[in-house]
One Martini backbone bead per residue (centre of mass of N, CA, C, O) as a GRO file, in nm:
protein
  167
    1UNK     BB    1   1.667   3.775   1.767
    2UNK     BB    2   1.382   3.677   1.811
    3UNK     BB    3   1.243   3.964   1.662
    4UNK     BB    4   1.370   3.779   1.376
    5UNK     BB    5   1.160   3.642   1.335
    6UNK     BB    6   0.951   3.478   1.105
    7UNK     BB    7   0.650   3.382   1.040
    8UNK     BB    8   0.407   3.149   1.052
    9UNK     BB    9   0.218   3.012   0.835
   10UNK     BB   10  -0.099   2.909   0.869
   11UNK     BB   11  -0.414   2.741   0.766
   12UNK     BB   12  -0.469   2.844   1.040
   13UNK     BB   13  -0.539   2.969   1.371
   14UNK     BB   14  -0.510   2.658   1.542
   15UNK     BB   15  -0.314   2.554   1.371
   16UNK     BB   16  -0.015   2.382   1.275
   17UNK     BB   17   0.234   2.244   1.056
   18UNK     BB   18   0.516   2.030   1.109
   19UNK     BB   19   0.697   2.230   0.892
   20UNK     BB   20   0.656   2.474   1.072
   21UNK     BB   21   0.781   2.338   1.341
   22UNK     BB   22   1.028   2.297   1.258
   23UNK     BB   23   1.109   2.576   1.157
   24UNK     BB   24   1.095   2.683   1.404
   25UNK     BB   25   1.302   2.519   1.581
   26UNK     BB   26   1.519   2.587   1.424
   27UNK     BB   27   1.520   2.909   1.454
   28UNK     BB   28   1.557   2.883   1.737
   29UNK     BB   29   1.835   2.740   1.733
   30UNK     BB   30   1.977   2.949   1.625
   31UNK     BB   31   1.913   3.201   1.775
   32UNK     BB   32   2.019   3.055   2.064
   33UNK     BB   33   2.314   3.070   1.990
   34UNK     BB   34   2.611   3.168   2.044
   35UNK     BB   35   2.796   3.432   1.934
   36UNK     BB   36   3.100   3.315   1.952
   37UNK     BB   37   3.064   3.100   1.718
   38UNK     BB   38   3.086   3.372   1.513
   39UNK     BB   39   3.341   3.527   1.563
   40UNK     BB   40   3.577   3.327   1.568
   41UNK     BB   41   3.850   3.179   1.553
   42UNK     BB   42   4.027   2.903   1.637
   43UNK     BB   43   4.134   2.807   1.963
   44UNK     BB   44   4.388   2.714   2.096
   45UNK     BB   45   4.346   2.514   2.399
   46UNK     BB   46   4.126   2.563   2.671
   47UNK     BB   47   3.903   2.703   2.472
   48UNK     BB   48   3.848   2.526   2.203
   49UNK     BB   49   3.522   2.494   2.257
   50UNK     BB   50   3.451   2.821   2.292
   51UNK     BB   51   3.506   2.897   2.018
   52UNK     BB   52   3.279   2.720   1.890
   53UNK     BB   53   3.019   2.690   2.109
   54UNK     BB   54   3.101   2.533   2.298
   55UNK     BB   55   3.042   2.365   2.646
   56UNK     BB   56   3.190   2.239   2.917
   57UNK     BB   57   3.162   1.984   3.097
   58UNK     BB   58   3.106   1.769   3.407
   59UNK     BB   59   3.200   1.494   3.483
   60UNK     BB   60   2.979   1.213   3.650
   61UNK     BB   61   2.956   0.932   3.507
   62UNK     BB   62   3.192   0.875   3.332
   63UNK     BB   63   3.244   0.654   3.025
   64UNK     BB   64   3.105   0.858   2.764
   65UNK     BB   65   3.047   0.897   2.428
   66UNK     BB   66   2.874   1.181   2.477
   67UNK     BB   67   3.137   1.313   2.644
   68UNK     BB   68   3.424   1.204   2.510
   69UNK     BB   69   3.451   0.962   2.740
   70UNK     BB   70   3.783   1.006   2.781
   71UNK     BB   71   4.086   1.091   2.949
   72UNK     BB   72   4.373   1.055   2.936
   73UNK     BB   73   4.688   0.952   3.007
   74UNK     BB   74   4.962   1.077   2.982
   75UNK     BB   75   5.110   0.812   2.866
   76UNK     BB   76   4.910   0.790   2.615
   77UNK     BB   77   5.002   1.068   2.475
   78UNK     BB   78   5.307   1.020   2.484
   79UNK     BB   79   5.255   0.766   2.278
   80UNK     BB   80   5.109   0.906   2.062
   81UNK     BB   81   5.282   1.148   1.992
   82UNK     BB   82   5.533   0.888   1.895
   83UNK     BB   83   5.361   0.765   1.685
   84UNK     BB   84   5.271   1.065   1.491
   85UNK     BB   85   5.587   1.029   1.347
   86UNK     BB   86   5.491   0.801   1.239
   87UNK     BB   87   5.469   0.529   0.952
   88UNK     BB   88   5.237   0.277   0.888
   89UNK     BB   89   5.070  -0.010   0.882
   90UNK     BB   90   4.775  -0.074   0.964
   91UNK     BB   91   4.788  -0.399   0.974
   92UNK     BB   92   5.041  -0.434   1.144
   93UNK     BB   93   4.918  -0.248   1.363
   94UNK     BB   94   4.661  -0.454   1.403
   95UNK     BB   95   4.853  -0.709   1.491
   96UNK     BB   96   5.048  -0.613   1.681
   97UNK     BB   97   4.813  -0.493   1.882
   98UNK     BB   98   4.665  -0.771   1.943
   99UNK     BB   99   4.892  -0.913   2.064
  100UNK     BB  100   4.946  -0.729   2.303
  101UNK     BB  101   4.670  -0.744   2.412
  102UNK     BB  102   4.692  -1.073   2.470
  103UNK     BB  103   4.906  -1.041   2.665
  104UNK     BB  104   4.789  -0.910   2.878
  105UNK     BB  105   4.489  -1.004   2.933
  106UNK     BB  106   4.479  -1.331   2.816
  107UNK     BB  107   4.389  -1.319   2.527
  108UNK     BB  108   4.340  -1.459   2.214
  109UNK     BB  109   4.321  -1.138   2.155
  110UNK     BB  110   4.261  -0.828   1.990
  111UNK     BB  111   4.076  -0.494   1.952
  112UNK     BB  112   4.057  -0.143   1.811
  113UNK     BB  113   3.802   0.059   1.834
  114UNK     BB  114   3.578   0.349   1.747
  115UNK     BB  115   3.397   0.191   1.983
  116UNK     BB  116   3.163   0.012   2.039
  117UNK     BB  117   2.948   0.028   1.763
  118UNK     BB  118   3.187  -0.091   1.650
  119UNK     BB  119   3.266  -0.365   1.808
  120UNK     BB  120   3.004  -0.509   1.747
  121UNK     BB  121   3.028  -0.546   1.448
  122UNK     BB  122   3.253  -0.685   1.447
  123UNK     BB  123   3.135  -0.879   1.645
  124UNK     BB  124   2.948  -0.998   1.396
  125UNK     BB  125   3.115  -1.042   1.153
  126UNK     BB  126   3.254  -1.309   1.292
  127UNK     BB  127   3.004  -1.451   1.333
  128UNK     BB  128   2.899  -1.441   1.030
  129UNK     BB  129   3.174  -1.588   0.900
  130UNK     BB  130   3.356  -1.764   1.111
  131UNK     BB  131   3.620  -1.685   1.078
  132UNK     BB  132   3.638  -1.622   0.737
  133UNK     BB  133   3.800  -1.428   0.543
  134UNK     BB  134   3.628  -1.454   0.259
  135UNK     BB  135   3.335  -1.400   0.419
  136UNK     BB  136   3.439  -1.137   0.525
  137UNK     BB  137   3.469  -0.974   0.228
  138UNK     BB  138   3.141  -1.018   0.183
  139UNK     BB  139   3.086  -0.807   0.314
  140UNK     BB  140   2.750  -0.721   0.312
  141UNK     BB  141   2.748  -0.978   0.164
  142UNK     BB  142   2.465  -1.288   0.296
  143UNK     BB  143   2.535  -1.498   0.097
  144UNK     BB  144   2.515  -1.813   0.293
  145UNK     BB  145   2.518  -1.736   0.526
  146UNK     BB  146   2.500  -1.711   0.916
  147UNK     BB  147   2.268  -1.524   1.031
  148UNK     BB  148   2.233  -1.710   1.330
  149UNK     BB  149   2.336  -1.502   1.596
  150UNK     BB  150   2.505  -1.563   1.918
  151UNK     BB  151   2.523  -1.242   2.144
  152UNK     BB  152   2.625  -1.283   2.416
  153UNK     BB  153   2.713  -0.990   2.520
  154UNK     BB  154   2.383  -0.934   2.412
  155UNK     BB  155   2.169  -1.143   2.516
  156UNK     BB  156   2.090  -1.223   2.218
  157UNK     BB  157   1.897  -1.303   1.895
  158UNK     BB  158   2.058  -1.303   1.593
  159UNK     BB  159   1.852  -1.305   1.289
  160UNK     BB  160   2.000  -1.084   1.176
  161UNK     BB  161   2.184  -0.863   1.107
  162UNK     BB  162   2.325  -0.643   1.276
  163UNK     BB  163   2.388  -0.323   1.249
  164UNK     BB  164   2.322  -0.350   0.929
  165UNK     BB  165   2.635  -0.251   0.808
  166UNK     BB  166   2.802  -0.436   0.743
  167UNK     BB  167   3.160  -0.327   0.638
   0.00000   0.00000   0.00000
């Protein structure tokens, strides 16, 4: 495929511009890409992740979510599974289960979030709103809160919203 790549016109002989070298890097990348991925369909099993020209790492490193966080335990699925068979209301069961999380852990709540930066959201949320139900409802408008929220968790002072889009 290499072969197949188109010249890339520079202004000069001696160097490219910006948009030359993206443009090479895209095509390099497409190039590169391997053929089974636009072979054929989704193959569910052991191999579909190889089926979409993805291949699966050998995780060394612990529970990180740019590597798919981490692997199920059989009861956890087994959970997952006779809950996917049910509709519920998400606040809820988002009640139910903070609920569940504080009897267990012993915290005053808990709360399941969509990963590490959906939860720190959440907790910045909660500190800029002040725990205040009517203020949490008005993020991403933060006219009148208090901006200069400590947290501790991430042991700096936010001066202003943290992680941009709150709400």
């Amino acid at each position: 495929m290499a072969d197949e790549l188109p010249e890339i016109q520079t202004q000069d002989t001696e160097s490219a511009s910006r948009r030359d070298l993206f443009q090479l890097g895209a095509l390099l990348g497409v190039a590169a890409m391997p053929a089974a991925a636009a072979a054929g369909p989704l193959r569910a099993g052991p191999d579909v992740y190889q089926s979409i020209g993805v291949e699966p790492v050998i995780n060394c490193r612990g529970t990180f979510t740019i590597i798919g966080a981490s692997i199920e335990l059989p009861e956890v699925r087994a959970a997952m599974d006779a809950a996917s068979q049910h509709f519920v209301q998400l606040d809820e069961l988002a009640h139910g289960v903070g609920q569940r999380l504080a009897e267990i852990t012993g915290a005053e709540w808990g709360m399941v979030s969509a990963g590490c930066a959906a939860g720190l959201k959440h907790v910045a949320a909660a500190c800029v709103s002040g725990g205040n139900p009517e203020k949490l409802l008005r993020i991403p408008d933060l006219t009148g809160l208090d901006k200069s929220v400590w947290c501790r968790g991430l042991r700096a002072v936010c001066t202003t919203t943290p992680f941009g889009t709150l709400g």
